[in-house]
Biopython code that builds the backbone (N, CA, C, O; Angstrom):
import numpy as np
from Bio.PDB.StructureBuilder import StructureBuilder

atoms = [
    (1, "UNK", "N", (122.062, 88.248, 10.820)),
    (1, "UNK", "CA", (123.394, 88.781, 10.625)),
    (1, "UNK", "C", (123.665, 89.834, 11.698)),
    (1, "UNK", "O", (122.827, 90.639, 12.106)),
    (2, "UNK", "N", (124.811, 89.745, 12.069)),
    (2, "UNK", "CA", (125.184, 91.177, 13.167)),
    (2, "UNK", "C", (126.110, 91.605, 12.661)),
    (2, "UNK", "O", (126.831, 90.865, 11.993)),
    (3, "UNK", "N", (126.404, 93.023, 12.825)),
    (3, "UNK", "CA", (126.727, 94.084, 12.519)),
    (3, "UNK", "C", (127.281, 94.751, 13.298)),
    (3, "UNK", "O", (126.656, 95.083, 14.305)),
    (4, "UNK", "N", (128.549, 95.158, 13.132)),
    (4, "UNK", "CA", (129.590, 96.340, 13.959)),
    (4, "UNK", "C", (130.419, 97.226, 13.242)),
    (4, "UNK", "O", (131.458, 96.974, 12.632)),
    (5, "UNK", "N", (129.888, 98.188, 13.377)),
    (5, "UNK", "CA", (130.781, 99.285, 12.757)),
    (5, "UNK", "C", (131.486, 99.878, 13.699)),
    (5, "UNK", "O", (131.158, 99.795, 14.883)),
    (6, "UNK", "N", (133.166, 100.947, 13.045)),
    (6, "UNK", "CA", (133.378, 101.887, 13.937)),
    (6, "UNK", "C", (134.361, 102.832, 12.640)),
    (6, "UNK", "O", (134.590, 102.436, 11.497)),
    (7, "UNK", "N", (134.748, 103.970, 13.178)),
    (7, "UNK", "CA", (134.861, 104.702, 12.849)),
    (7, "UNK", "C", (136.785, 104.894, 12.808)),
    (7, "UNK", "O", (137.317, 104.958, 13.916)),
    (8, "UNK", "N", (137.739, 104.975, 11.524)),
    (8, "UNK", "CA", (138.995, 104.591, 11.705)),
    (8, "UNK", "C", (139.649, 106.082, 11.910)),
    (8, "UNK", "O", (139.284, 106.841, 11.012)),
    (9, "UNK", "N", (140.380, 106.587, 12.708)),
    (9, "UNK", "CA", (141.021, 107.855, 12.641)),
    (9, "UNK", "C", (142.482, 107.891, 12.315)),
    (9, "UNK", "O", (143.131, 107.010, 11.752)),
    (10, "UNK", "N", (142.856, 108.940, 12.716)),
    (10, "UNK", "CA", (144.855, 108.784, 11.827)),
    (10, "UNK", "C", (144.948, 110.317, 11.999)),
    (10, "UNK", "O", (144.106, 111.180, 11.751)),
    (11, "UNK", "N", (146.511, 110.448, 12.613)),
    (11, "UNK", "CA", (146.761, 111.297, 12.617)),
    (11, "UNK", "C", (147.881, 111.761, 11.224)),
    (11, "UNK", "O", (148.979, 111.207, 11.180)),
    (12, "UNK", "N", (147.599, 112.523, 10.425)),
    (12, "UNK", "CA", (148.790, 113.061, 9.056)),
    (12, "UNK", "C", (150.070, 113.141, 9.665)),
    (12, "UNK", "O", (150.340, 113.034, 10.862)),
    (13, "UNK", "N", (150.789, 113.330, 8.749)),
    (13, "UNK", "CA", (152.198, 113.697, 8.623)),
    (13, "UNK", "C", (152.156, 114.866, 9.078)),
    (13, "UNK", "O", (151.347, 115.647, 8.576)),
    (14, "UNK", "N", (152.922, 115.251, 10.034)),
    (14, "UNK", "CA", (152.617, 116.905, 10.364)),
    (14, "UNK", "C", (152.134, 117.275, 10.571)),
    (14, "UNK", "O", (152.171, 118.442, 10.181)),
    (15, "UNK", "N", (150.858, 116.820, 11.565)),
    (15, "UNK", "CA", (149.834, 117.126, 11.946)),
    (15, "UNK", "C", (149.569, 116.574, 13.499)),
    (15, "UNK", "O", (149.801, 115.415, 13.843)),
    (16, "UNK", "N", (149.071, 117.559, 14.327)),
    (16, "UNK", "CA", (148.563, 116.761, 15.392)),
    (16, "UNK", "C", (147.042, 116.367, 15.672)),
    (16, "UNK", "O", (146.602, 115.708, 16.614)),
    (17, "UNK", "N", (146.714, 116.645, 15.160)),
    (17, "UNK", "CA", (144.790, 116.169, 15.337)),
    (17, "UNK", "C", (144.294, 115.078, 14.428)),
    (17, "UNK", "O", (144.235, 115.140, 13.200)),
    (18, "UNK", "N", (144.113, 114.554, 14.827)),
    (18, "UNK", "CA", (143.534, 112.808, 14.345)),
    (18, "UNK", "C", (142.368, 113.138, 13.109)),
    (18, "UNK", "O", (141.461, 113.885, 13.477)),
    (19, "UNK", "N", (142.339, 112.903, 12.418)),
    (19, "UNK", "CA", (141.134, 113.183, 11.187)),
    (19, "UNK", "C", (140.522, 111.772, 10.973)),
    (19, "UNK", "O", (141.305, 110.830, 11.096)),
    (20, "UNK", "N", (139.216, 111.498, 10.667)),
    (20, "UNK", "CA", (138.827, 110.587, 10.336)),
    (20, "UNK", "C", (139.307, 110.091, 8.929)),
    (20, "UNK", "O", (139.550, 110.764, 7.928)),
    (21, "UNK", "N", (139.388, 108.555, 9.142)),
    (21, "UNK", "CA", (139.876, 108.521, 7.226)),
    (21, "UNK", "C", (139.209, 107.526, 6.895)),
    (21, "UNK", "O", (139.535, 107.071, 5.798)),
    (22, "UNK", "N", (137.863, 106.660, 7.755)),
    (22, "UNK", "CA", (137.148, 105.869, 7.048)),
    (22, "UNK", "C", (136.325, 104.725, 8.180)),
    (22, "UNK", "O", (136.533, 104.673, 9.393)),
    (23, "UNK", "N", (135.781, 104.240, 7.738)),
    (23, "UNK", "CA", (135.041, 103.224, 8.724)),
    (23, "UNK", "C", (135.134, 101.828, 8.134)),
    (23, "UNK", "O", (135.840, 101.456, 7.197)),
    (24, "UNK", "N", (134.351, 101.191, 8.808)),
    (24, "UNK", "CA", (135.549, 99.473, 9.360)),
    (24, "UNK", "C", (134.103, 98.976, 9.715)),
    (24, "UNK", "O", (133.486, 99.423, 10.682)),
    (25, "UNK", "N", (133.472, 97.762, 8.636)),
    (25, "UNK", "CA", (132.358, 97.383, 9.261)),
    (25, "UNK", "C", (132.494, 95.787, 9.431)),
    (25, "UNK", "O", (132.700, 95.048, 8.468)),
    (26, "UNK", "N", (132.364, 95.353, 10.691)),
    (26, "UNK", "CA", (132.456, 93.676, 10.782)),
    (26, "UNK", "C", (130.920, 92.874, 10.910)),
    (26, "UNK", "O", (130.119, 92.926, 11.843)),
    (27, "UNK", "N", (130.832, 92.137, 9.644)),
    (27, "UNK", "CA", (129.631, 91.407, 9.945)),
    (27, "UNK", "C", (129.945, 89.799, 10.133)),
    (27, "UNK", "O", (130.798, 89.087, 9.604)),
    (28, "UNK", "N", (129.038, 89.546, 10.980)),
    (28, "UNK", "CA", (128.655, 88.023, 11.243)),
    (28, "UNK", "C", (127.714, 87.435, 10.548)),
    (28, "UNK", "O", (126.587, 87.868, 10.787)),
    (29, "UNK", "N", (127.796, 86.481, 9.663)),
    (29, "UNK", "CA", (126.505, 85.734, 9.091)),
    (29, "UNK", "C", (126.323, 84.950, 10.119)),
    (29, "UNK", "O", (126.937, 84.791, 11.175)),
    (30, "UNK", "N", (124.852, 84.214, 9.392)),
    (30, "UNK", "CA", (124.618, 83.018, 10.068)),
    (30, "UNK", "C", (125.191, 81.805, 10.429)),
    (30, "UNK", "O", (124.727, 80.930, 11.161)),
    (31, "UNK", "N", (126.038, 81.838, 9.954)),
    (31, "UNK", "CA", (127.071, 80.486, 9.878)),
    (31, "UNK", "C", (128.238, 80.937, 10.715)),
    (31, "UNK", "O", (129.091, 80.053, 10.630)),
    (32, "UNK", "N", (128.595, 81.769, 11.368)),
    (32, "UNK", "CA", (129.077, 82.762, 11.966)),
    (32, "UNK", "C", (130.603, 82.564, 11.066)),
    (32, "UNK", "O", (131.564, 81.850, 11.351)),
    (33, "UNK", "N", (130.421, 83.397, 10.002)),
    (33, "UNK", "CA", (131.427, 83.779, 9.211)),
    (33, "UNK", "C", (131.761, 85.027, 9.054)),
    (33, "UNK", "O", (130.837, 85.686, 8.579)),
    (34, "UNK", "N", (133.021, 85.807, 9.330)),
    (34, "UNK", "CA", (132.831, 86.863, 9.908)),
    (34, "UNK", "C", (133.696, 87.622, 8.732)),
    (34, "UNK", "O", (134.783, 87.153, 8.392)),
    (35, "UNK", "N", (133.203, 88.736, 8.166)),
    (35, "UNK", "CA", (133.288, 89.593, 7.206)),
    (35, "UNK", "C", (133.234, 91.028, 7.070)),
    (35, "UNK", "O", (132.179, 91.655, 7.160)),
    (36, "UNK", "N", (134.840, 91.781, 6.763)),
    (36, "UNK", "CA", (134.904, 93.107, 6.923)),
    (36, "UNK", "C", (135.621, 93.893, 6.308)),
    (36, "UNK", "O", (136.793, 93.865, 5.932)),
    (37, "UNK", "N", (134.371, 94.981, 6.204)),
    (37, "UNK", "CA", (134.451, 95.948, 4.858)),
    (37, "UNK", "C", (135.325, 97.222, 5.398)),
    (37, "UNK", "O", (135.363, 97.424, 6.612)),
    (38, "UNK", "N", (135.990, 98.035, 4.543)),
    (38, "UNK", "CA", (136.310, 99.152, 5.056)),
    (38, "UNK", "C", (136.231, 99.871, 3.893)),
    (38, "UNK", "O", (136.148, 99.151, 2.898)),
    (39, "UNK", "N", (136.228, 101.435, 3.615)),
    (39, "UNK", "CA", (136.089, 102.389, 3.322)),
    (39, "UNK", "C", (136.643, 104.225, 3.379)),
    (39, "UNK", "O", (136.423, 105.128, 4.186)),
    (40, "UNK", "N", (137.245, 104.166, 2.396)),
    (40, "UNK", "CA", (137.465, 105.380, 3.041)),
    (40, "UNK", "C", (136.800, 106.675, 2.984)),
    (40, "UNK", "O", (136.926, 106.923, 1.784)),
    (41, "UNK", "N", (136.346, 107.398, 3.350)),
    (41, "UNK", "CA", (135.345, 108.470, 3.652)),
    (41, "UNK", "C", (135.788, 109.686, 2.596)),
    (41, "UNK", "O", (136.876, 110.251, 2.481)),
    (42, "UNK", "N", (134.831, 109.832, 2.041)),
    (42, "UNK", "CA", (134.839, 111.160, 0.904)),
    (42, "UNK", "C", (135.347, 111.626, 1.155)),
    (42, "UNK", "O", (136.420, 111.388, 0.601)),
    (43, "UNK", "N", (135.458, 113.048, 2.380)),
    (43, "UNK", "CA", (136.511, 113.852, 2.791)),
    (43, "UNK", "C", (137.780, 113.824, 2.936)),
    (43, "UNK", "O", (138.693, 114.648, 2.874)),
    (44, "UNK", "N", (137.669, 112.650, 3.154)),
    (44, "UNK", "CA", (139.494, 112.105, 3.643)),
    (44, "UNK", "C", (140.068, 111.922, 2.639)),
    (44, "UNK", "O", (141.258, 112.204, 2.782)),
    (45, "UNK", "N", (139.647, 111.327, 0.923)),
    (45, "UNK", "CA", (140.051, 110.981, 0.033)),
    (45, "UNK", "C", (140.364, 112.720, -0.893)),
    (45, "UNK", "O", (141.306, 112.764, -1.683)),
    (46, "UNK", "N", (139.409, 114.116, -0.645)),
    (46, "UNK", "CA", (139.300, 114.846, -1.089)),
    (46, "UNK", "C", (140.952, 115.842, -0.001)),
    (46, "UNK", "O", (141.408, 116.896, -0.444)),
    (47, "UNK", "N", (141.311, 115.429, 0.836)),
    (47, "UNK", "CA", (142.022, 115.790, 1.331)),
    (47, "UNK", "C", (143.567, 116.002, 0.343)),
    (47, "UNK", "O", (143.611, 114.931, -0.263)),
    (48, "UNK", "N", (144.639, 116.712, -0.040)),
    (48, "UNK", "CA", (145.403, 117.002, -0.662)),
    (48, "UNK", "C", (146.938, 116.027, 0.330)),
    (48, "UNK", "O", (147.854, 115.544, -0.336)),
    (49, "UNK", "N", (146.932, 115.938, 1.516)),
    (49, "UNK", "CA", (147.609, 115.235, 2.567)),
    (49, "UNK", "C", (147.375, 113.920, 2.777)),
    (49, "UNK", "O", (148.263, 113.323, 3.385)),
    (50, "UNK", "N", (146.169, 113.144, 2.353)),
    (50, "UNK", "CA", (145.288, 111.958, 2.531)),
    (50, "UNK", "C", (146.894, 110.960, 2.565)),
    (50, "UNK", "O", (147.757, 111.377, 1.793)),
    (51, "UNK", "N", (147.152, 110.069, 3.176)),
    (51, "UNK", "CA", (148.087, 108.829, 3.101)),
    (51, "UNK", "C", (147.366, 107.494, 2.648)),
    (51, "UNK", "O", (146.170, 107.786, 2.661)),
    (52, "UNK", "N", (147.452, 106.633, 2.390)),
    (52, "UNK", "CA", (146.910, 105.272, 2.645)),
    (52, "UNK", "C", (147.190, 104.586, 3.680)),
    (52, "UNK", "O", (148.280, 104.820, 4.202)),
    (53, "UNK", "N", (146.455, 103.712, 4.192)),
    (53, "UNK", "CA", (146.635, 103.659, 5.439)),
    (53, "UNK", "C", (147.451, 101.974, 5.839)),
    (53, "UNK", "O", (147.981, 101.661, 6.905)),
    (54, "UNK", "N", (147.281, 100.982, 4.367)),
    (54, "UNK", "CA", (148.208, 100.179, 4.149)),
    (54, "UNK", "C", (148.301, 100.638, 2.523)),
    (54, "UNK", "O", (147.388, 101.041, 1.803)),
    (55, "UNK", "N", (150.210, 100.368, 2.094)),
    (55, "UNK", "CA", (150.586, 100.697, 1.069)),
    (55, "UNK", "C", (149.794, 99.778, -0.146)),
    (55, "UNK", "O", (149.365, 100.097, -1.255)),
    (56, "UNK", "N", (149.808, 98.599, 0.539)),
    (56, "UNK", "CA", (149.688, 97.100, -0.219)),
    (56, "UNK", "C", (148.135, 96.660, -0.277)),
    (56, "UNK", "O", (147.624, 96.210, -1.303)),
    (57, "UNK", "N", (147.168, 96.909, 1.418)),
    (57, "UNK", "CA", (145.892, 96.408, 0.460)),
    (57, "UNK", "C", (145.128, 97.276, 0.576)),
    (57, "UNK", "O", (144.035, 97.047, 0.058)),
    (58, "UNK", "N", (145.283, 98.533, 1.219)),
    (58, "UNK", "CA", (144.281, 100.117, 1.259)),
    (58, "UNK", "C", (144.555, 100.971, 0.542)),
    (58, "UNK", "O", (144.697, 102.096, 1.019)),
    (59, "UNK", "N", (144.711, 100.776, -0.718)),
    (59, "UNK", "CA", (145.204, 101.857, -1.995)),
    (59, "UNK", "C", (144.434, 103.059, -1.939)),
    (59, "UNK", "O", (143.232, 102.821, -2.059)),
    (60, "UNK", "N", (144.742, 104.398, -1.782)),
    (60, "UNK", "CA", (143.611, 105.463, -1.557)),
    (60, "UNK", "C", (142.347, 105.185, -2.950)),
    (60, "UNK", "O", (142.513, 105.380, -4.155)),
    (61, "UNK", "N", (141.318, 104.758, -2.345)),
    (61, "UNK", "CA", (140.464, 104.788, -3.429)),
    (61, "UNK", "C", (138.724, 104.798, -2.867)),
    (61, "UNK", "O", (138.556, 104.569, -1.669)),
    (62, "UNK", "N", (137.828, 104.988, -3.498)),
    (62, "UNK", "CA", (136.609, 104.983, -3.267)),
    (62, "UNK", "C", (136.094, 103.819, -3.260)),
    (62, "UNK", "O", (134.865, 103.825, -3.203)),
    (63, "UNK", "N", (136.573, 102.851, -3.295)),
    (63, "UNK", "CA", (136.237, 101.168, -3.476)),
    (63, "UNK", "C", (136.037, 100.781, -1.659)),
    (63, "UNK", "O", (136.502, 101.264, -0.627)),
    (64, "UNK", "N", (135.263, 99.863, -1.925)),
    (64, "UNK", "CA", (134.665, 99.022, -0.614)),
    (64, "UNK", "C", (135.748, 97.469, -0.779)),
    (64, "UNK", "O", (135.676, 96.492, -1.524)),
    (65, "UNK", "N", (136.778, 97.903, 0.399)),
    (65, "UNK", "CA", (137.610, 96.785, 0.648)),
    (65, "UNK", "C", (137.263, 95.696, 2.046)),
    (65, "UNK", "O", (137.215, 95.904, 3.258)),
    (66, "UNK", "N", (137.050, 94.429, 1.167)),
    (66, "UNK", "CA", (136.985, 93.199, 1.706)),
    (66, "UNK", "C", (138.028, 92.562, 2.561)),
    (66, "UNK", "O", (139.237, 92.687, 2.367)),
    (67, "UNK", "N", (137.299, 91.646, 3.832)),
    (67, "UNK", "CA", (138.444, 90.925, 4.196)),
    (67, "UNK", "C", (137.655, 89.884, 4.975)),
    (67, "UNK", "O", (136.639, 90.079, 5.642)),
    (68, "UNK", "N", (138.343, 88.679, 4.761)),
    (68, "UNK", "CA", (137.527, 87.161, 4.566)),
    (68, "UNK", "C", (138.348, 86.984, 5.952)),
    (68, "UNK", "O", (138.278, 85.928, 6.581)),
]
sb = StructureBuilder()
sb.init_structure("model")
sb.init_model(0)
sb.init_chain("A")
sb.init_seg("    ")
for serial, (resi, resn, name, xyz) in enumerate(atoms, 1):
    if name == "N":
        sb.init_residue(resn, " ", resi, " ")
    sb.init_atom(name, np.array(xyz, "f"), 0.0, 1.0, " ", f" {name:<3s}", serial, name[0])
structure = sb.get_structure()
């Protein structure tokens, strides 16, 4: 399996400095089927400003979101 992560940033509403708000991991199986998780990062969720980053499938939450 291979493995790529990276790291998603965003700048707030009213804000100019980019904050991290979660990471983005793409894996390859063997069959080369390619599969990716994202997450949003404790801090960012503990943030009082936090946005979602899609309305519809990145709901602010602590859940590990899939994508086929």
């Amino acid at each position: 399996m291979i493995s790529k992560e990276c790291y998603v940033y965003i700048s707030l509403p009213e804000q100019y400095e980019s904050v991290t708000a979660g990471k983005f991991v793409l894996e390859t199986d063997d069959r080369g089927i390619n599969v990716g998780h994202f997450i949003y990062g404790r801090s960012y969720l503990a943030r009082s400003e936090a946005v979602e980053l899609d309305l519809i499938e990145l709901k602010l939450s602590d859940k590990v979101y899939l994508q086929f």
